[in-house]
C-alpha positions in Angstrom: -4.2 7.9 -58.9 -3.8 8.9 -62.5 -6.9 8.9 -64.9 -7.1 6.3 -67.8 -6.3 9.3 -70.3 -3.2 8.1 -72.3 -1.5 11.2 -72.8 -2.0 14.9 -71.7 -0.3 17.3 -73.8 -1.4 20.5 -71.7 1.9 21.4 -69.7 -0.1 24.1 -68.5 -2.8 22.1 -66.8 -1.9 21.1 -62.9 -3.3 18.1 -63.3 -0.1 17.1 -66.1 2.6 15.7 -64.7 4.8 14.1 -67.0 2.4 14.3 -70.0 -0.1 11.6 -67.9 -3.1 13.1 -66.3 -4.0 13.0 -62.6 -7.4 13.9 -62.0 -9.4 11.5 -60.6 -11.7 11.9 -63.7 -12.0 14.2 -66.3 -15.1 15.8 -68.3 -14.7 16.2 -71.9 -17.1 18.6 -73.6 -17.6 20.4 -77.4 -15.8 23.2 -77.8 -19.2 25.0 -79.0 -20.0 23.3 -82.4 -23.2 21.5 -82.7 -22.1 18.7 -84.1 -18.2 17.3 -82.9 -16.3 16.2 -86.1 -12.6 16.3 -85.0 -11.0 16.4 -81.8 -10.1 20.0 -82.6 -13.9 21.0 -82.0 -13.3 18.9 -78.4 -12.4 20.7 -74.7 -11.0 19.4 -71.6 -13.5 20.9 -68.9 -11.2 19.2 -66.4 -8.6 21.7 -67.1 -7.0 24.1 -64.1 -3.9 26.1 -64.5 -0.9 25.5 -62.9 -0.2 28.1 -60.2 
């Protein structure tokens, strides 16, 4: 069962398949900064490679 995530634009990920994610949940995380302005400071700790 796909997670409600809208859109996954990490073709690299293997949970992506067809730009939808299919974890059964994910875990988003900052990237490091103390305080998370933008999505850019943002990380998907979900995230495996595809073999």
């Amino acid at each position: 069962m796909p997670s409600s995530v809208s859109r996954c634009g990490i073709e690299e990920c293997h949970y992506n398949k067809n730009f939808e994610c299919n974890a059964e949940g994910i875990e988003v995380l900052s990237s490091g900064t103390k305080k998370v302005k933008k999505s850019a400071h943002t990380m998907c700790d979900t995230f495996i490679p595809k073999q």
